[in-house]
C-alpha positions, 0 to 999 in steps of 0.5 A, spaced: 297 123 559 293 117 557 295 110 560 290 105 558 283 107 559 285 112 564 287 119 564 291 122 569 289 116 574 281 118 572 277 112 567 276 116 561 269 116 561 270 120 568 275 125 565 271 125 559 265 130 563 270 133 569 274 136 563 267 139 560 264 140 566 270 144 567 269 148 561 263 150 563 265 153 569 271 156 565 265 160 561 262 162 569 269 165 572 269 170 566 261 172 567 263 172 574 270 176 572 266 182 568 260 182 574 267 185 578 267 190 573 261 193 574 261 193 581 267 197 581 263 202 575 258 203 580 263 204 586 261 198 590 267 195 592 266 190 597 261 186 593 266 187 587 272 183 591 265 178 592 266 177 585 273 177 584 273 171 590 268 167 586 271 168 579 278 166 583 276 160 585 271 157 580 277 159 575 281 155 579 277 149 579 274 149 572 281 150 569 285 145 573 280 140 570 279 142 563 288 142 563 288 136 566 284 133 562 284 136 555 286 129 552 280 126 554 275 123 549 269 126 544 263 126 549 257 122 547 250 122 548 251 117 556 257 123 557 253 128 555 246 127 559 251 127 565 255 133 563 248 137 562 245 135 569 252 135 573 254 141 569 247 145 571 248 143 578 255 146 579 254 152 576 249 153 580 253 152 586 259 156 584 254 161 581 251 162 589 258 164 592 257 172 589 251 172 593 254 168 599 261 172 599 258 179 598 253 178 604 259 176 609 263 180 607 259 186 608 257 189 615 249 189 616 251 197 616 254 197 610 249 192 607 243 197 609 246 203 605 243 200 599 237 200 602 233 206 598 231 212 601 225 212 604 223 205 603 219 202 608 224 197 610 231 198 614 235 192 612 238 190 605 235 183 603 242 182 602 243 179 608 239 173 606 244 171 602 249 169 609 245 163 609 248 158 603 241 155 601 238 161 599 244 162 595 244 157 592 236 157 590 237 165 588 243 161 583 239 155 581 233 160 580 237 164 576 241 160 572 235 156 570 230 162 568 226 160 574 225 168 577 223 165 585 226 170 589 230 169 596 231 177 596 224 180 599 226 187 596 230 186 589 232 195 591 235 194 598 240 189 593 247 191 590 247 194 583 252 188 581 248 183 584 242 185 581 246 184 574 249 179 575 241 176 577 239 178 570 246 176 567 245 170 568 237 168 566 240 172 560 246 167 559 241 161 562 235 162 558 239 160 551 243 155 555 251 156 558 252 150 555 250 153 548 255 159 550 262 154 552 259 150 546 259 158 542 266 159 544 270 153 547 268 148 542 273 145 536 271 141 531 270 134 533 269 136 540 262 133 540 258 140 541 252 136 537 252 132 543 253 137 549 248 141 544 242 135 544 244 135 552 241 141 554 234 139 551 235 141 544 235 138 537 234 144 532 239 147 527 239 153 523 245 151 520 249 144 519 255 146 524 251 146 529 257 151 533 255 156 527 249 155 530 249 156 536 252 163 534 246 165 530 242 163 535 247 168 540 247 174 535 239 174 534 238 174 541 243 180 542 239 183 537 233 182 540 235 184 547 238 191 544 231 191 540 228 191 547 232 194 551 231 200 546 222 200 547 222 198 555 227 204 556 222 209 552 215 206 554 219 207 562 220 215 560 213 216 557 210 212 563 214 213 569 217 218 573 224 215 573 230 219 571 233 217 564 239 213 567 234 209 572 230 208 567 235 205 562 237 201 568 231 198 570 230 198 561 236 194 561 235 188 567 227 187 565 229 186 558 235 181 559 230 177 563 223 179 559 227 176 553 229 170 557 223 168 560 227 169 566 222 173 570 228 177 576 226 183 577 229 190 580 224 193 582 220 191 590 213 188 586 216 186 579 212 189 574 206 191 579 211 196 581 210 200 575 201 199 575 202 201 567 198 199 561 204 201 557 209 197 561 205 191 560 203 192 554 211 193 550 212 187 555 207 182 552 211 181 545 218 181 549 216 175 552 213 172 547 219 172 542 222 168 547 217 163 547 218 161 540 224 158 537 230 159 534 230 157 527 223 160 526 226 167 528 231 166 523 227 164 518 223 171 519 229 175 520 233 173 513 227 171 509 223 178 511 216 173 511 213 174 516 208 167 514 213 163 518 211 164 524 203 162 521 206 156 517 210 153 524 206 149 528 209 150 535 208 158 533 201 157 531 199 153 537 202 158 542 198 164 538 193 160 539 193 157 546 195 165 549 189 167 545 184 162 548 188 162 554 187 170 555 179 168 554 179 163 559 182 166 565 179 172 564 172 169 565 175 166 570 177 172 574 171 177 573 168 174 579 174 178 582 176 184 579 173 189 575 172 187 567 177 191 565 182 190 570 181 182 570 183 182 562 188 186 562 192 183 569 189 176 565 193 177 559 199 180 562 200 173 567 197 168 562 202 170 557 207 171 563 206 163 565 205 160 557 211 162 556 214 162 563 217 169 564 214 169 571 214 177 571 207 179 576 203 185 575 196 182 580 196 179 587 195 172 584 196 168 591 189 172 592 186 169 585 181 164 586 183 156 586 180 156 578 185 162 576 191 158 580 189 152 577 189 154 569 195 159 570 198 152 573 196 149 566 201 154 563 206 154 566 206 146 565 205 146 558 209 153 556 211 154 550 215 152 544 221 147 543 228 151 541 226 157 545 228 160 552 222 156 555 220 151 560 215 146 562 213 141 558 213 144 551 208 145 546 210 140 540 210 134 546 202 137 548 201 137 540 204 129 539 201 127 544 194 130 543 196 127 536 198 120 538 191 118 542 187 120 536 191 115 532 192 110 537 183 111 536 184 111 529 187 104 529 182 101 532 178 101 526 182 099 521 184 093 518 191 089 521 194 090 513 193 097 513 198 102 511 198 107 517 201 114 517 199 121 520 203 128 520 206 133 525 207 140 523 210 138 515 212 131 517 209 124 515 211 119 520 209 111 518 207 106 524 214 106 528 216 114 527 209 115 531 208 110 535 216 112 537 215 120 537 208 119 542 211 114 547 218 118 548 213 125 549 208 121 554 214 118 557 217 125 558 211 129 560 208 122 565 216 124 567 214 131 568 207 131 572 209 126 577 215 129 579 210 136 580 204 132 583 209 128 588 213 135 590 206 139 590 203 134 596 211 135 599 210 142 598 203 142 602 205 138 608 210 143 610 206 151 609 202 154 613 195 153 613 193 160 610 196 156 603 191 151 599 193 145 595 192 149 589 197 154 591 203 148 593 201 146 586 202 153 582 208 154 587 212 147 584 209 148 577 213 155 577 219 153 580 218 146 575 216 150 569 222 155 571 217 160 570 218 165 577 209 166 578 209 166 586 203 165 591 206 168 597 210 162 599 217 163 596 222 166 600 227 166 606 222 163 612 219 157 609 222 150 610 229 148 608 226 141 605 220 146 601 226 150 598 231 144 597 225 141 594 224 147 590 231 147 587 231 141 585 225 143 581 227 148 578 234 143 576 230 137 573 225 143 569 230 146 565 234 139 563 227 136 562 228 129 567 231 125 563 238 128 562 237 128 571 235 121 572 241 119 568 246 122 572 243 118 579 243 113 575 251 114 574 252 115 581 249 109 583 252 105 578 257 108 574 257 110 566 258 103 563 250 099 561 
């Protein structure tokens, strides 16, 4: 009950986020409960009991606190920052607890039955999971569309768990607070707060939770779309079963469409050494690199100008063209012609749109091709869309900015002074507020990723360059997945803590994570 500005012996504002944090925990128990149910359906028994465990436990503590605590206020813009940023942690850490129970509660010897027939390898890469930060950073890859991996032979794992790694990049990629917010929300219960939390502003509709539900159907749209051609161009190119081939159809269009990069096969989708393959995939992931509002424009207006006409879309048309140029010139010197434009295209539109999926050994790149696929996986692509990085329209505003601030320069005091981003005209004070809350982000941005690239550096091997440490956080800070080698179970447990705070502060773009340290130092009120 409410007493004074306290609810259930907790300050408001507290309750306030423990009962939405709650929810989305809530949202996580029953992905989770489901994720059961396909363990059962491929007979994996212990790894279905794994699941049940967690969704036990995380529905206990998400729903105890939404109960508790459902009387507290609306979220505002302070609580939902805190919410987004708190929420993302503990639905990372809850998240983990299937690959931890599963790996415990398996014996090495019923963990090395999921090993395939005829690998190279006896044990499961399950094993890895014993270990709580692996856990976690496969959790926080997942959920944050990272696609870095702990799990050295994605094959050697359980059916459920490699679903439940492309459910969750699947789910993560348009945001979980978008899900609770589609389903939990009522009106008046902030949903456009907790929705401008997870790093969004655009609507398709007024209500924002119609919204959110547009943006649910198109993205399910797609994904059959896509799982339909993966499927086909499996058939035609590899020698795979029909029911391995919709599988593998399944899992790489959850996390292709999603920008997530998690794989199921041993090398990604070098795995496959298929043109075909690569070719069907560059369009899936670049559909998940543009943003939402334009899809529906597309989609219900049947006029394909949209794309043309926004300016976010034609700059990444533009940056994926000039890109693929670049580097391809950059990597003659390495490959073959033929061979250096297409592995160039594949990883170039993998990085700008920060799916991560790896078709060339690209630790064995030169410095010059890791340091441009590093400058696209900083940017990534548009706003509204299921990427990461910096964002396209914040590259663009920023450009914009320097120009107008050199402008200025040589105009009268009195002078009316406006400019135009995309179909806006901002005057003085909309530009100079738009330029500095862009610089402020991205300054934000690079100097958590050159900070965690000289971490990085000190703590590998010296068979790694700076140049790789750099593309390493880039990936894991951009939630883009691409890996020069030094990701996974032996590096440094600082490396990889690190990483996963990367990968945090990625999806929520700082500033929602600087707010909730700052809460804890001092508390929500000024």
């Amino acid at each position: 009950m409410r007493q004074g500005h306290t609810i259930a012996g907790l300050p408001a504002d507290l309750a306030t986020i423990v009962r939405d944090v709650g929810s989305l925990l809530l949202m996580e128990s029953a992905l989770m409960g489901g994720s059961a149910l396909i363990g059962l359906a491929f007979g994996e028994y212990g790894i279905a009991l794994a699941f049940f465990l967690a969704a036990i436990l995380t529905l206990a503590v998400g729903g105890s606190a939404r109960r508790v605590f459902t009387d507290a206020p609306a979220p505002r813009m302070k609580h939902g920052m805190i919410i987004a940023a708190a929420g993302w942690l503990l639905t990372a850490v809850f998240g983990a607890l299937p690959f931890f129970l599963s790996a415990h509660l398996l014996s090495p010897a019923d963990a090395a039955a999921y090993v395939p027939e005829g690998a190279s390898y006896a044990t499961s890469s399950l094993q890895y999971f014993a270990n709580p930060l692996h856990a976690v950073f496969e959790s926080m890859s997942g959920w944050t569309g990272s696609g870095l991996t702990m799990a050295v032979h994605e094959p050697s794992l359980p059916r459920a768990l490699l679903w439940w790694r492309s459910l969750i990049q699947w789910v993560g990629g348009v945001g979980v607070i978008v899900l609770t917010v589609s389903i939990l929300s009522r009106p008046g219960s902030g949903s456009y707060t907790l929705y401008r939390s997870e790093a969004r502003e655009e609507r398709i509709h007024p209500s924002i939770v119609s919204t959110v539900r547009t943006v649910w159907k198109i993205f399910l749209g797609y994904t059959v779309v896509a799982v339909v051609v993966l499927f086909g161009a499996l058939l035609v190119s590899e020698p795979l079963s029909p029911a391995t081939a919709a599988w593998q159809a399944l899992n790489h269009a959850m996390t292709g469409l999603a920008t997530g990069g998690f794989s199921v096969t041993d090398n990604s989708i070098a795995t496959y050494d298929s043109p075909l393959v690569e070719t069907v995939l560059l369009p899936i992931m670049t559909l998940g690199a543009i943003a939402f509002p334009i899809h529906y424009a597309v989609l219900k207006n049947r006029d394909i100008r949209a794309l043309v006409a926004d300016l976010q879309t034609r700059w990444l048309f533009i940056l994926l063209g000039g890109g693929i140029v670049v580097l391809t010139l950059q990597n003659l010197h390495t490959f073959a012609p033929a061979l250096s434009l297409r592995d160039s295209a594949f990883q170039f539109v993998s990085a700008l749109t920060c799916t991560g999926f790896q078709s060339s050994p690209v630790g064995r790149w030169s410095a010059g091709g890791k340091l441009i696929t590093s400058g696209a996986m900083v940017l990534g692509g548009a706003a509204g869309s299921t990427v990461g990085g910096i964002k396209i329209i914040r590259g663009y505003t920023i450009a914009r900015g320097i120009r107008w601030q050199f402008s200025r320069v040589f105009l009268p005091v009195s002078a009316v002074v406006s400019t135009h981003i995309g179909d806006r005209q901002l005057n003085r004070e909309e530009m100079e507020r738009e330029f500095s809350e862009a610089a402020i982000v991205s300054l934000l941005w690079i100097l958590v990723l050159i900070g965690g690239s000289v971490v990085l550096s000190n703590l590998v091997g010296p068979e790694f360059s700076y140049a790789d440490a750099l593309f390493e956080v880039a990936s894991a800070q951009g939630n883009v997945g691409l890996s020069t080698g030094i990701t996974g179970p032996s590096m440094h447990p600082i490396a990889e803590g690190m990483l996963v705070i990367n990968m945090w502060i990625g999806r929520l773009e700082i500033i929602p994570v600087l707010v909730f340290a700052r809460s804890l130092i001092y508390g929500v009120n000024p």
